[in-house]
Residue, then its C-alpha position, 0 to 999 in steps of 0.5 A: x170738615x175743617x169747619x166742624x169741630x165735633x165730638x161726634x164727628x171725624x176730625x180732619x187735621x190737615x190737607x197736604x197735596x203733591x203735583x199728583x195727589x192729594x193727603x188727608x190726615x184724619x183722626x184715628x177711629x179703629x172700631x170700625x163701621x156701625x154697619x159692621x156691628x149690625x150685621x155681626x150681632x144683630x139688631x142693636x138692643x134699645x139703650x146701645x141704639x138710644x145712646x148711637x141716635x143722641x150722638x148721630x143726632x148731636x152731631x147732625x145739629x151741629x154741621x146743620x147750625x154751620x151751615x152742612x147738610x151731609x146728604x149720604x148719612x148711613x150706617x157705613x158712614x158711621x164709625x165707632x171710636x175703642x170706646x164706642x163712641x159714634x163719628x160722623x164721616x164721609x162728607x163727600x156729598x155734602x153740601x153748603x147752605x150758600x149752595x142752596x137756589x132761590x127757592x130755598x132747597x137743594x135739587x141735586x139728587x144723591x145719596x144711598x136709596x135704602x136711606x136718602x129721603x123720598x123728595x131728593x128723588x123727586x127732582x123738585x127740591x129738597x130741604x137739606x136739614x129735613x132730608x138728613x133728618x129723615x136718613x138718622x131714622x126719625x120716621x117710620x117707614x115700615x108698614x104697620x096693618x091696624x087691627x083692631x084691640x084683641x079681647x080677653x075672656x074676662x072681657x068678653x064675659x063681662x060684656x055678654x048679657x048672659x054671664x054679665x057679673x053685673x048681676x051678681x051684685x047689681x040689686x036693681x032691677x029695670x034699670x035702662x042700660x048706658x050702653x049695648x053690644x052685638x057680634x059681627x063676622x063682617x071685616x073691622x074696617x066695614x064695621x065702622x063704615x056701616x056705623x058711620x053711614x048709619x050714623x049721618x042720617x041721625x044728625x051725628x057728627x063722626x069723629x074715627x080713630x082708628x077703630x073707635x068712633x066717637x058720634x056726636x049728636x047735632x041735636x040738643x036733647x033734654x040733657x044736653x047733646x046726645x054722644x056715643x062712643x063706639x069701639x070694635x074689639x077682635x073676639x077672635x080673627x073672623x068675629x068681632x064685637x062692637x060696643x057702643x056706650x053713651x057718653x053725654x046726653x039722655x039716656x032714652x034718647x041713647x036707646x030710640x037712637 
């Protein structure tokens, strides 16, 4: 702590010591713990929160720049100043990069589980800048279900050959469509795998991003490669709709594929 001069960290001013113990003068910080505040009010609205991680983050840049990895960053071991001002403290585990083996990381295991990062558990190594970065809350670790986009009324009406307001101002007739749809009650995710196995056999190369799927023909056609872009939408939570529209190539090539 004596090496690190922060506005966003606990400043240590003295150490003194008797036959018996040991005194450490700190600065005065009486706002208490940034864990405290949580579990008062409640999770912190996003300008309070952006304002906390600038600090957190300023700090930890500045101890990694001297060489400190801190090891046990937490919401308890963040402290507001009267004015709110976040500081940094408890250095109890940190460590120095001189501590750091041949390989290039720390290996001793430590920290609080709920925020210490997965490969200090690991017992092979650890990055000492990357594991406090991963405890400030840089990555997301709360498990997220993809589904696929929900579509609206005007949506599907828009996509339904029978009330398609295309033909409320389209005056051409026998005109051959860029795209095609159909309804499925089979699971999203088996939907895809159906296009995608029907697709390989065609010569398309398969390209998914979560649930659109981008089929790019082998073959050069006469106006150049055929591609399709596919994407299923939630009509509701047991139906799905599935557009694929032509994006390159010919379209009569698009309608025999």
């Amino acid at each position: 702590m004596k090496m690190i001069k922060h506005p966003n960290v606990l400043n240590l001013f003295e150490v003194m010591a008797s036959r018996t113990k040991i005194y450490i003068v700190l600065e005065y910080v009486d706002g208490g713990e940034l864990f405290d505040k949580i579990a008062k009010y409640g999770k912190l609205h996003d300008d309070a929160a952006r304002r906390y991680f600038q600090q957190l983050i300023s700090a930890v840049d500045y101890c990694h720049s001297r060489g400190i990895y801190h090891r046990d960053l937490k919401p308890e071991n963040l402290l507001l100043d009267s004015c709110g001002v976040l500081k940094v403290s408890d250095f109890g585990l940190s460590a120095f990069a001189k501590q750091v083996r041949e390989d290039g990381l720390l290996h001793t295991a430590c920290g609080t589980p709920n925020y210490v990062a997965p490969e200090v558990l690991t017992d092979k190594g650890y990055d000492g800048t990357s594991s406090d970065v991963w405890s400030c809350g840089e990555n997301l670790v709360i498990e997220r279900k993809e589904k696929p986009v929900s579509m609206n009324a005007f949506q599907l009406i828009s996509r339904s050959q029978g009330f398609s307001l295309e033909n409320l101002f389209d005056k051409q007739m026998g005109l051959v469509k860029r795209e095609t749809c159909f309804t499925s009650k089979h699971p999203a995710n088996e939907i895809m795998s159906k296009i995608e196995e029907a697709a390989k056999p065609l010569g398309f190369n398969v390209h998914k991003n979560n649930f659109k799927m981008k089929l790019q023909g082998e073959k050069t056609g006469r106006k150049g490669q055929l591609a399709v872009a596919t994407e299923v939408f939630e009509v509701a939570p047991s139906l799905h709709m599935v557009e694929l529209r032509k994006t390159g190539g010919d379209t009569l090539e698009f309608h025999k594929a």
